[in-house]
C-alpha positions as CSV (number, residue, x, y, z in Angstrom):
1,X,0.0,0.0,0.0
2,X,1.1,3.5,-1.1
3,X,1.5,6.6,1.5
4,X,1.8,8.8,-1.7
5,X,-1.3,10.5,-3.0
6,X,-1.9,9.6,-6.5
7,X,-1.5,13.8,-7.9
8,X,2.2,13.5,-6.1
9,X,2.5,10.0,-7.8
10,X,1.6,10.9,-11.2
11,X,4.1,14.1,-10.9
12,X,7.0,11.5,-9.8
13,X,5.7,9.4,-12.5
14,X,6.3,12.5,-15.2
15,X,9.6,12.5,-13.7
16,X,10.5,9.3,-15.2
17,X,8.6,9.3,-18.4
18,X,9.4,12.8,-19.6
19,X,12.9,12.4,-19.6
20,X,12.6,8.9,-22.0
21,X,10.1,11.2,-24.3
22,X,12.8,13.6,-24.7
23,X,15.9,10.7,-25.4
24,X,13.5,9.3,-27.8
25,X,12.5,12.8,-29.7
26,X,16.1,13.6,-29.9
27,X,17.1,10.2,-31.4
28,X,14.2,11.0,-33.8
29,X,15.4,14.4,-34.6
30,X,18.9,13.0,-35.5
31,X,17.2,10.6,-37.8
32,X,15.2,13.1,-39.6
33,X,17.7,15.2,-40.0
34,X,20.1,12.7,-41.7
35,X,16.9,11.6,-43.6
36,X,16.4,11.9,-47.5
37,X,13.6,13.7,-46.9
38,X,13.0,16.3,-49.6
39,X,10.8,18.8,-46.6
40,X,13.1,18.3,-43.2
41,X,11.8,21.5,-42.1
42,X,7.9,20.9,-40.8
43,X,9.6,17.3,-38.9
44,X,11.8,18.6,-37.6
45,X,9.1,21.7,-36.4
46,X,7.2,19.5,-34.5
47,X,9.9,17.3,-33.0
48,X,11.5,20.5,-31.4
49,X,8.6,22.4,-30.6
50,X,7.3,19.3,-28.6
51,X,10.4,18.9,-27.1
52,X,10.1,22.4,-25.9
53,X,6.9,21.6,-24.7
54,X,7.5,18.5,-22.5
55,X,11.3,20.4,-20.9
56,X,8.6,23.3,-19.9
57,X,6.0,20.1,-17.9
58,X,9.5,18.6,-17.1
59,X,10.7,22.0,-14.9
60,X,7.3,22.4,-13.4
61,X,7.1,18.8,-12.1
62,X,10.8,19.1,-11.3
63,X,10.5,22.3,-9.2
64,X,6.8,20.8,-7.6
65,X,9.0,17.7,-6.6
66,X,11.8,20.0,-4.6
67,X,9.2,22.4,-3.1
68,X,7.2,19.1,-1.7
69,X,10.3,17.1,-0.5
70,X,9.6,14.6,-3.4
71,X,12.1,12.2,-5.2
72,X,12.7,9.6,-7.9
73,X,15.7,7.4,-8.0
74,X,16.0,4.3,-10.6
75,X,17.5,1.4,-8.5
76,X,17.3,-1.4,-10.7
77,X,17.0,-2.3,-13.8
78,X,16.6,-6.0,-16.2
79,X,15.2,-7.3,-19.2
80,X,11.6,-7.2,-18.0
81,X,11.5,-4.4,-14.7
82,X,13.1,-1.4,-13.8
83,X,12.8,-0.5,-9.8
84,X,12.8,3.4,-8.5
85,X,13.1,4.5,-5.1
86,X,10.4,7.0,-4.3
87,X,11.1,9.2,-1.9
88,X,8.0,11.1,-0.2
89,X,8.5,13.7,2.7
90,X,10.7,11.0,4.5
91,X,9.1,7.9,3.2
92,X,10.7,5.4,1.1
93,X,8.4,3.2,-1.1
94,X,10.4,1.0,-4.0
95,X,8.0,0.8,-7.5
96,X,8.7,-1.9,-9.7
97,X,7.6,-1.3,-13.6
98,X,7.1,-3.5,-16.0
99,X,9.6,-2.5,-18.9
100,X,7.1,-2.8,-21.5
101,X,4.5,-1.0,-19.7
102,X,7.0,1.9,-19.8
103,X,7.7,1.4,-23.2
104,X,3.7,2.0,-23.9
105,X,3.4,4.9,-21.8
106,X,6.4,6.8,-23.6
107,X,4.7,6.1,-27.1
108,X,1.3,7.0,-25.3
109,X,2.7,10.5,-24.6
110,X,4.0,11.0,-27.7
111,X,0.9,10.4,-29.3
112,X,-0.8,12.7,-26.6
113,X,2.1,15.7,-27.6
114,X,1.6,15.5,-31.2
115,X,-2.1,15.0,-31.3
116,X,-4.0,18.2,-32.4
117,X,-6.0,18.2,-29.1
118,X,-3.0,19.2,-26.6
119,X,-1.6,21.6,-29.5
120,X,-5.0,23.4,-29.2
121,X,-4.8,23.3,-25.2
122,X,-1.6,25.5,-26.0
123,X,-2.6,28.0,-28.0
């Protein structure tokens, strides 16, 4: 059983996810840019301007975590779980994830960032 509120949760959670979004947009960005693509220019748009996006939810949740004593740690890691320490005002719980679980919750927030409905919520 959790002491953490789900809200503080799902911010530590952002702290893991956000970062892989970012690795994998930059890896993406390196492959458009060394693509034959004849238009680089509106892919490589997006890729940045989400990635702009996501370091901007990545500082809030980041600055939330230090105000509220709050901290995420990977411990472990194998082929199928990774483990992270979650630190909470004092408390330590350990929260093992399923590796492809991860994997679908990355491509999830990709999808979410490049969908038309969160570029609306921007504007």
């Amino acid at each position: 059983m959790t002491r953490i509120p789900e809200e503080d949760r799902n911010i530590m959670e952002k702290a893991i996810y956000l970062p892989m979004v970012l690795i994998v947009l930059n890896r993406d960005l390196v492959v458009v840019e060394n693509s034959p693509f004849k238009l680089k220019k509106p892919y490589t748009d997006l890729i940045e301007e989400t990635m702009k996006i996501i370091q901007r939810e990545l500082a809030v949740a980041k600055q939330y975590m230090k105000r509220n004593k709050l901290q995420v740690t990977q411990t472990k890691r194998d082929d199928a779980f990774t483990m992270y320490l979650f630190l909470y005002k004092g408390y330590e719980e350990y929260h093992n994830y399923f590796n492809p679980r991860i994997r679908n919750k990355v491509q999830e927030l990709m999808e979410f960032y490049f969908s038309k409905e969160h570029r609306s919520r921007q504007e």
